[in-house]
N, C-alpha and C positions, 0 to 999 in steps of 0.2 A: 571623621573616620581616618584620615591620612595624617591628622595632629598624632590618635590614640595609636597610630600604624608608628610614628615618627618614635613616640613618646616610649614604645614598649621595645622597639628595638636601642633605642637609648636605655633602659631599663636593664637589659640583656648584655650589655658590651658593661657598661659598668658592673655589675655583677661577674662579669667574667675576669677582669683586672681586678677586682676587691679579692676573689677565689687565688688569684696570683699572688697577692700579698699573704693570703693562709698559710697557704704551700713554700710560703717562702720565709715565713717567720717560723711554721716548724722544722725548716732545715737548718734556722740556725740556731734555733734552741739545740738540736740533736747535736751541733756542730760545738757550740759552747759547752756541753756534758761529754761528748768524745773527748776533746781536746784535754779538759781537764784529768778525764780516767786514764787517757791514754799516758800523761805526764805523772799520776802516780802509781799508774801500774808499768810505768816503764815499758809499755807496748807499742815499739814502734810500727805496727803492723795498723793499728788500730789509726795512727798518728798518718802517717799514707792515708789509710781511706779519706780522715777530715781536709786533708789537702786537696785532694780528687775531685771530692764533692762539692767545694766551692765553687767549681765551673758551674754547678749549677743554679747556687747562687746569682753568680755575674749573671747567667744567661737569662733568669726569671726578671734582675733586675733592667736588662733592656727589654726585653717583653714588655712588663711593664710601663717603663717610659715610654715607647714606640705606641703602645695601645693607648695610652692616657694622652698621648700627641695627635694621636688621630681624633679622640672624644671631642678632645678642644676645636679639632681644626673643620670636624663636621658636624658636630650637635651644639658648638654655641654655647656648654652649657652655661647658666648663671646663676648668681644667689651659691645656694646650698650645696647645688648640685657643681659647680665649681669648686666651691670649698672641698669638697670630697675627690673628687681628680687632683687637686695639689695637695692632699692632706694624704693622698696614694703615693703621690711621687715621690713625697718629702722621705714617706715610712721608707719604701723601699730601698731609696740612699741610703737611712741608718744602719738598716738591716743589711745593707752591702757591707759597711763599713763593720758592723761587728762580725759576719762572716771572714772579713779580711784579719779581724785579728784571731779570732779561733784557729785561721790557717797559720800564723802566727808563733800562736802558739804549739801546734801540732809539729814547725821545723823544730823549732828548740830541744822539742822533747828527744829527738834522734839524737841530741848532740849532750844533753840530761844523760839520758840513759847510758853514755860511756862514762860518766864522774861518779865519785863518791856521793852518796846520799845526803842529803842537807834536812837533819832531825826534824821531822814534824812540819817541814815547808807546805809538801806536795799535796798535805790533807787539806791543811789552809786552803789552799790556791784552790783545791775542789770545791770548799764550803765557799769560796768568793764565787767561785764560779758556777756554782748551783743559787747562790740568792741573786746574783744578775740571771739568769734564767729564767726565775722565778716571776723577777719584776716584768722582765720582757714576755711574756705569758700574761699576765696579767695586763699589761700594755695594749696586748692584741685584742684582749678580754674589751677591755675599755671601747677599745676604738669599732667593735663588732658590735656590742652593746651600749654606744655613747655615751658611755658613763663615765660624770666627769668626775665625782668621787673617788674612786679607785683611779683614776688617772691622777689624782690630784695624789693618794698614797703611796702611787711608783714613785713621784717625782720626792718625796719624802724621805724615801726609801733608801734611794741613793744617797744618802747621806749615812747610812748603816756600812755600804759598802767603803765609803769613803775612808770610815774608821778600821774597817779591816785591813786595807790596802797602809795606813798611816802605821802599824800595828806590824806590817809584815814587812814594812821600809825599814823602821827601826830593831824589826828581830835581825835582819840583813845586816845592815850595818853591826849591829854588833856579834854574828857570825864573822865579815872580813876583819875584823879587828883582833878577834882572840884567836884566826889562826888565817893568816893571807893564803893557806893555800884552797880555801873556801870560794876566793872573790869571783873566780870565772863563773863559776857554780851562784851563787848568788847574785852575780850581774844578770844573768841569764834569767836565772827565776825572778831578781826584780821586774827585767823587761816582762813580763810574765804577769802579774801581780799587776800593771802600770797597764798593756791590754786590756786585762779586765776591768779596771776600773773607770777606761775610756768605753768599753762596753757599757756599764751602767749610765756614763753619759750620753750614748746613743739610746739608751729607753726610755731615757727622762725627757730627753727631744721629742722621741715616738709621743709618749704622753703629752709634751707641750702640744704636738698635731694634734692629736683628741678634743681635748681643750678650746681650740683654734675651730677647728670643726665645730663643736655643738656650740659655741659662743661667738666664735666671729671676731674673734678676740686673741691676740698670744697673752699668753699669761704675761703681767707687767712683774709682778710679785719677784725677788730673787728669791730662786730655789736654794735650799739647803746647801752648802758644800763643807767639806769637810776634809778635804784635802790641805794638812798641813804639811807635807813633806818640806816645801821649797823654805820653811824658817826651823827644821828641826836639825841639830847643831849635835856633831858629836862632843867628848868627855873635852877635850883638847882646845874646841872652842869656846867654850862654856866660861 
């Protein structure tokens, strides 16, 4: 009787730190979709709130650890139910760390919104930053539903973003090229572009947890990357 007394109030606290991590991967989806509307509708208004609201990010993500430090330090758990306390903790990091760049993104935009427009960027940077949402969505999906297939398809996925981001380096560069009064404007938006595609490396981690969780196992496999910026050469060095 005092195992099943022990057992259900263990039952109860981890459900109540998994409910933590919900609540806190739809704040940063909404935070990842602000930041980006906010940068092509020029809405510094909009860009304020996604800064604001990462406080509460931070603050879910110590909850969090503080409540998954007590689990450990009074239920012992082991096996599985271990794995699921660190596969909590690990998410919640990621999920900080892409709330840190939607906030990120959200300063820039105020400093965007005073320059000249840069043709067809701001739409991009929305469609990168809508299929990194997408993935992280599905991420959550995964790890609620232990599904290691769709965990296995985020981590794939990211190699979609990868090419966009490769795609929006080089429309960049040759924006500062054919006219340097471009390059603030375009540094800006690469740092932009280069957030989110460290966003997508944060849900492909979230999915390596998943993974780790139902298997017991980190995926050994390399994941997709598709990040060529660091060997692509302009006309000059060619």
């Amino acid at each position: 009787m005092i195992e099943e007394h022990i057992s259900s109030v263990y039952d109860r606290d981890l459900e109540a730190v998994q409910a933590h991590i919900m609540k806190m991967g739809g704040l940063v989806e909404s935070a990842i979709l602000d930041a980006a509307t906010s940068l092509e509708n020029r809405d510094e208004e909009l860009a304020a709130t996604v800064r604001r609201q990462d406080i509460q990010i931070d603050e879910l993500e110590q909850r969090i650890n503080t409540e998954a430090a007590r689990l450990i330090a009074l239920r012992a758990p082991a096996a599985g139910d271990l794995r699921t306390v660190l596969t909590v903790m690990k998410i919640s990091g990621n999920l900080e760390r892409m709330g840190d760049y939607a906030k990120n993104i959200a300063k820039r935009t105020s400093v965007l919104a005073q320059m000249t427009p840069i043709e067809g960027a701001t739409s991009d940077l929305r469609r990168m930053a809508q299929a990194v949402e997408l993935m992280l969505k599905d991420a959550l999906d995964s790890y609620i539903h232990r599904d290691v297939d769709l965990a296995q398809d985020v981590r794939v996925r990211d190699g979609d973003v990868d090419q966009m981001y490769n795609a929006m380096f080089r429309q960049f560069l040759t924006y500062m090229m054919e006219d340097p009064r471009h390059i603030t404007g375009c540094m800006h938006l690469h740092f932009i572009a280069k957030n989110i595609e460290r966003m997508g490396d944060h849900v492909t981690s979230i999915a390596d947890q998943v993974i780790y969780l139902v298997s017991g196992e980190v995926p050994t496999e390399v994941r997709p990357k598709a990040d060529h910026t660091a060997f692509i050469t302009t006309p000059t060095e060619e």
